[in-house]
N, C-alpha and C positions, 0 to 999 in steps of 0.2 A: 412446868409440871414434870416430877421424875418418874421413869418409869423402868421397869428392869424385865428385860427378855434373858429369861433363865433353863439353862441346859441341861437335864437329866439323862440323854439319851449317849446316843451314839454320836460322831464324828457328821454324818449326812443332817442327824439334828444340831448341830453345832453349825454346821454353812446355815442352814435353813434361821435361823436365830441369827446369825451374822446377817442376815439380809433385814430379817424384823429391824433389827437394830436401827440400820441404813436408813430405812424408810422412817422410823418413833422420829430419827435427828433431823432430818430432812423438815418433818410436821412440827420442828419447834420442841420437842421435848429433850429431857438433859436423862439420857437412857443408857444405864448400865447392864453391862453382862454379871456383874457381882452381884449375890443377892443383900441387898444393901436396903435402907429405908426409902422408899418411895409410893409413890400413887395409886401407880398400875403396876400388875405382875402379870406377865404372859408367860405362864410356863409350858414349856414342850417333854411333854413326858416320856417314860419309855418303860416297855412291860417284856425286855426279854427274859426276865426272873422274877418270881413271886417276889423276893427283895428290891428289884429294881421299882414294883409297880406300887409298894408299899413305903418305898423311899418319896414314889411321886407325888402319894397322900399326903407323906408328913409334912413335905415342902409348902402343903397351901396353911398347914401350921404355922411355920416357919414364917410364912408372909404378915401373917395376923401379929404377930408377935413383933414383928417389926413396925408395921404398922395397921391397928387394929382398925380404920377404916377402908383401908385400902381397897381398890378394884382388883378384883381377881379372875385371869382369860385362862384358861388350860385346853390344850392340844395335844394329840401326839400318840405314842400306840395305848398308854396307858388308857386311856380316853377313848379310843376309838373301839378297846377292849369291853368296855367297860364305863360308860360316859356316864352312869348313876354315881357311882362310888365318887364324883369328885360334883355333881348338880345339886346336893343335898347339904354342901360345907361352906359355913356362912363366909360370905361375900364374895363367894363364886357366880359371877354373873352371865359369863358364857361359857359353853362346854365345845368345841368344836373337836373333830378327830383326824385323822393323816391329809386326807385329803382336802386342798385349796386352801392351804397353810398360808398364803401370802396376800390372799385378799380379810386376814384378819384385820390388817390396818383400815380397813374400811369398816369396818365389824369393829372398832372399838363401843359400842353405844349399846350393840346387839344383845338381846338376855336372850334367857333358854338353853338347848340342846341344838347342834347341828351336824350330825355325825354324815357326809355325805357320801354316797358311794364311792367305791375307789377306783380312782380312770385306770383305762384299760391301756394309755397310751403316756407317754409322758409329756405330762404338761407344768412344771413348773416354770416360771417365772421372775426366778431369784436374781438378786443382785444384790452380794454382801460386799460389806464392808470390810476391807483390811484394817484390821485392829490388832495383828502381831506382827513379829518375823514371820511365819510360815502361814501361807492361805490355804482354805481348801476350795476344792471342784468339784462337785456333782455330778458325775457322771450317767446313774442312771438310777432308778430306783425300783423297789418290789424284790420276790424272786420266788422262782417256782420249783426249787429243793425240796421243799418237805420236809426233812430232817424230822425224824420221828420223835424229836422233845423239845421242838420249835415252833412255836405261834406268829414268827413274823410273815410267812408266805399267808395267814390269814388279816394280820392287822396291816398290812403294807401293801397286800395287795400282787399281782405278778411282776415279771420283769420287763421293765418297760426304756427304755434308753432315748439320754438326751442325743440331739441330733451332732455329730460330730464337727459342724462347721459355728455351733454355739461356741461348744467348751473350748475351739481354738481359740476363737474370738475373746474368751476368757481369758485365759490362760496366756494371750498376749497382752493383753491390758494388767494382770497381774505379775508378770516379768515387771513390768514398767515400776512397782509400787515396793516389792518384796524380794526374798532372794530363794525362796522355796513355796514349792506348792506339791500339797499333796492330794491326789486325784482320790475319790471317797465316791462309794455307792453301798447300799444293803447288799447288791450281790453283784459288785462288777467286773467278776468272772463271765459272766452273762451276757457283759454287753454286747451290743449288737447282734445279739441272738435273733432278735425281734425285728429287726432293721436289713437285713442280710448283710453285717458288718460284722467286725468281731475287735474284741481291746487289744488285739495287734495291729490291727488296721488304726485303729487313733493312734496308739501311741506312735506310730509311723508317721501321722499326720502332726505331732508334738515335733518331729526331729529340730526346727528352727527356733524352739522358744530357748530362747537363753538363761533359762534359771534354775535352779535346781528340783527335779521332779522325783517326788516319792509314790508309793502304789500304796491305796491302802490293803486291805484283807483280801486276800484270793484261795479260790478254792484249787485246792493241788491239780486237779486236772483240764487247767487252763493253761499250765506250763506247758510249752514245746518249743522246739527250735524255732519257730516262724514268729514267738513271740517275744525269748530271749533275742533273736538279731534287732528287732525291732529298739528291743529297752539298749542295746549294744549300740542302737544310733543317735541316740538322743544325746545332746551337748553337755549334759549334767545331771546325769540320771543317780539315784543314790541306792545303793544295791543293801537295801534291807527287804527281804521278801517274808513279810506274813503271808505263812501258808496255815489256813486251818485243820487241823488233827480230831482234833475232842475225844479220842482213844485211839492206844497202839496194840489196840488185840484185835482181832479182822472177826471176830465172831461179834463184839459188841461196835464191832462201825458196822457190821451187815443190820445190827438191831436198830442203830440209829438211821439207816439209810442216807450212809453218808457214799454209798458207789466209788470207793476204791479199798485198796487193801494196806498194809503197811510196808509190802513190797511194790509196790507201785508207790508209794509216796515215799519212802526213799531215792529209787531209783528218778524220781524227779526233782528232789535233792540232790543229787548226784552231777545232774543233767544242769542246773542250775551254774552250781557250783565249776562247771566244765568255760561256763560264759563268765560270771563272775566271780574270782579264787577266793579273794577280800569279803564278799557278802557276808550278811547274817543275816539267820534263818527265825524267827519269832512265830510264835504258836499261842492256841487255846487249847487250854484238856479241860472236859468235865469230869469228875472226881463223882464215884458213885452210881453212875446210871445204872437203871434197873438192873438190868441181868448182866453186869460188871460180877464177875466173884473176884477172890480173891486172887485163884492162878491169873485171870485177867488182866487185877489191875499191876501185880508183878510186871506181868509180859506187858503192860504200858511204859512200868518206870526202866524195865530196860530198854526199850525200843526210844525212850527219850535217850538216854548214853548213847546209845548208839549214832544220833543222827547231827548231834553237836550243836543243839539250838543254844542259842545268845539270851532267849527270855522266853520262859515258857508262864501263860497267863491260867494260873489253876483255878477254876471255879467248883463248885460244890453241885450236881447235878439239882434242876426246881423243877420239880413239876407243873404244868402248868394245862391246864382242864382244857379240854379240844385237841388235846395232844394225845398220837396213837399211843406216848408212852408213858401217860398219862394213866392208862388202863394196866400197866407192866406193876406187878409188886415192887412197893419202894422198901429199899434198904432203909434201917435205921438211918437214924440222924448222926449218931456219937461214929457208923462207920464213914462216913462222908466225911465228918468234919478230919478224923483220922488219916484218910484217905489224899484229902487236902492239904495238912499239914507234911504228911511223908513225902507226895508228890513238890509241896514248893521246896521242901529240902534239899531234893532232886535236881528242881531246877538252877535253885541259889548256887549249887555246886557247878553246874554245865554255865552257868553264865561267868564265875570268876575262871573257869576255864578258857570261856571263851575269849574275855576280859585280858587274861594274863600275857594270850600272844601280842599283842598288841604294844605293850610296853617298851618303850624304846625305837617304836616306833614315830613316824608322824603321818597325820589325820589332818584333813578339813574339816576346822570345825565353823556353825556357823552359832554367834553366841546368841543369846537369847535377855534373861534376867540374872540378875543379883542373887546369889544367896550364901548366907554367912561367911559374909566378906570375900566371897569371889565371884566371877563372873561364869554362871555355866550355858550351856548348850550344845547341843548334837553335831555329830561327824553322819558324814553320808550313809554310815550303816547303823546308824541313830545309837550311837552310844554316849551317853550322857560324859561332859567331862565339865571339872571344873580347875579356871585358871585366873591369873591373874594378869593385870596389866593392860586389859583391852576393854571399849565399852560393849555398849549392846550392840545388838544388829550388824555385826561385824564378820565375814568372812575372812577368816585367817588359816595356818597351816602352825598345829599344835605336835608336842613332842611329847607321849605319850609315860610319864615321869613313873609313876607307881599306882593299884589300885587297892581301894580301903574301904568295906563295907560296901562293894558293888559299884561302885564310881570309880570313876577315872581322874586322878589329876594331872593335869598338861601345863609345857614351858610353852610360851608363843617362841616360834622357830623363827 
């Protein structure tokens, strides 16, 4: 029987899908992560944008169309937002929502709605499967931000952390298989908040894993010196730091309640940069929130020049109902969309800058997939390159030849 566990969310629903996977293979089924023709579709949805949660709908289309008798499972914030919008789409037979995601393999047979509260403590139970170069970790999940145009502190639930003697345990069985793994939570700036620990104390607790470790998304005011010596001890740490921004005018990050300014979020830039020279700095701006004007979003796209990010991620501000900013007068659409387009412009520029020093240099990279007729994959500060003359899954040391449309191409050195 084929079955397909398929990903619309973020990176934490991506492991949690990599475990579904584990377990479909384990029971005999021949289960892909591609959305492909098969039996069953378990998809894990995600609602951090009205387009994200309307992408989630389309995909139970999407399944039908492949295969029109098909079983159909949906999970995930879209669902747990909202578990009508996908119980009423034929051959939708279960609805389940964030919580106790892992006992759907038992719940394959299950019909109805089961949207259950969401624990207060972390309790997952996962164990994925390595199905590329690079794995991810779990480290904790929920979070209690607020962000005034964010619905995941309601669909996720608070911050809650895995216990630090699991994810080691992980994390050395995954050395064993892979050559990177990158550590992923909803807010694991947070961790050990709850625990009286903190994500300098793990990563301290990582120093012996021998493989290459990346951080996913952090919120700027996680950075200090006790956490930088930490990332400074670890055997193969890769110095790309996502810090989230989502604006660089300090009156519209007070509206977002995002609790720092753009002089503190430099200055920890700075501080970064002090630990690691080589790093690249990657971001999210939302384009448009409410009460963004125009002097605003100026003083956003220069406070980008100024900070020298490698890739800035621009989204279009969504509103989304339950949210304080929700209530905020929205700007037109055609200024957003504007607003978007001028901002990635901004960015495309600050990345072949940042791109440019690099040249002539050499990189570790480690390769990954084939694409038009070379081999690419990521250096420790995740810049894509592509080369020739080596296969996949190969850690090598590349010489940084020229870049063309945002890519890097490399000699193997």
């Amino acid at each position: 029987m084929k079955a397909v566990v398929y990903n619309l969310g973020c990176k934490v629903n991506k492991y949690e899908c990599d475990s579904l996977l584990k377990s479909l293979r384990e029971r005999g089924y021949e289960a892909s992560e591609e959305l492909v023709c098969a039996d069953l579709y378990i998809l894990n949805t995600c609602a951090v944008t009205n387009e994200a949660e309307r992408k989630s709908r389309q995909c139970v289309t999407r399944c039908l169309k492949l295969n029109p008798n098909a079983k159909i499972i949906v999970c995930g914030c879209a669902s747990q937002n909202n578990a009508l919008q996908f119980a009423d789409k034929p051959n939708v037979s279960y609805v389940k929502g964030v919580a106790d995601k892992q006992a759907i393999i038992d719940e394959l047979d299950c019909e109805g709605i089961e949207v259950k509260e969401l624990p207060s403590v972390y309790e997952d139970d996962f164990s994925p499967e390595v199905v590329r170069t690079r794995a991810y970790v779990k480290i904790q999940d929920g979070c209690n931000n607020f962000c005034s145009y964010c619905l995941i502190p309601y669909l996720r639930g608070r911050n809650r952390s895995r216990s630090a003697q699991s994810i080691v345990a992980e994390c050395k069985e995954l050395a064993k298989k892979c050559k990177e793994i990158t550590l992923t939570g909803i807010d694991m700036s947070s961790y050990g908040k709850d625990t009286g620990s903190s994500l300098a104390e793990l990563i301290d607790d990582l120093k012996d894993i021998d493989c290459r470790i990346r951080l996913g998304s952090l919120e700027v005011n996680v950075i200090d010196d006790k956490l930088l010596t930490a990332l400074k001890g670890l055997k193969k740490f890769c110095p790309q730091f996502h810090l989230s921004l989502q604006s660089g005018e300090d009156g519209v990050l007070k509206k977002m309640n995002r609790h720092y300014t753009t002089a503190q979020y430099a200055q920890k830039v700075k501080l970064i940069r002090e630990y690691f020279a080589d790093c690249a700095i990657t971001t999210d701006l939302i384009c448009g929130f409410p009460t963004e004007s125009d002097e605003a979003f100026e003083k956003t796209l220069e406070f980008i020049k100024s900070i020298g990010f490698y890739q800035v991620h621009c989204f279009g501000y969504s509103s989304r109902k339950g949210t304080v900013a929700a209530k905020y007068r929205q700007l037109a659409p055609e200024v957003l969309k504007d607003r978007c387009a001028r901002a990635a412009k901004v960015a495309e520029d600050e990345k072949r800058k940042y791109l440019e020093q690099y040249v002539g240099k050499t990189l570790e990279l480690l390769t990954e997939d084939e694409e038009n007729g070379y081999m690419c994959g990521y250096t420790r500060q995740y810049i894509k390159v592509y080369v020739k003359g080596v296969g996949s899954d190969v850690l090598c040391n590349v010489k940084i030849a020229f870049i063309k449309d945002g890519i890097a191409y490399g000699e193997i050195v």
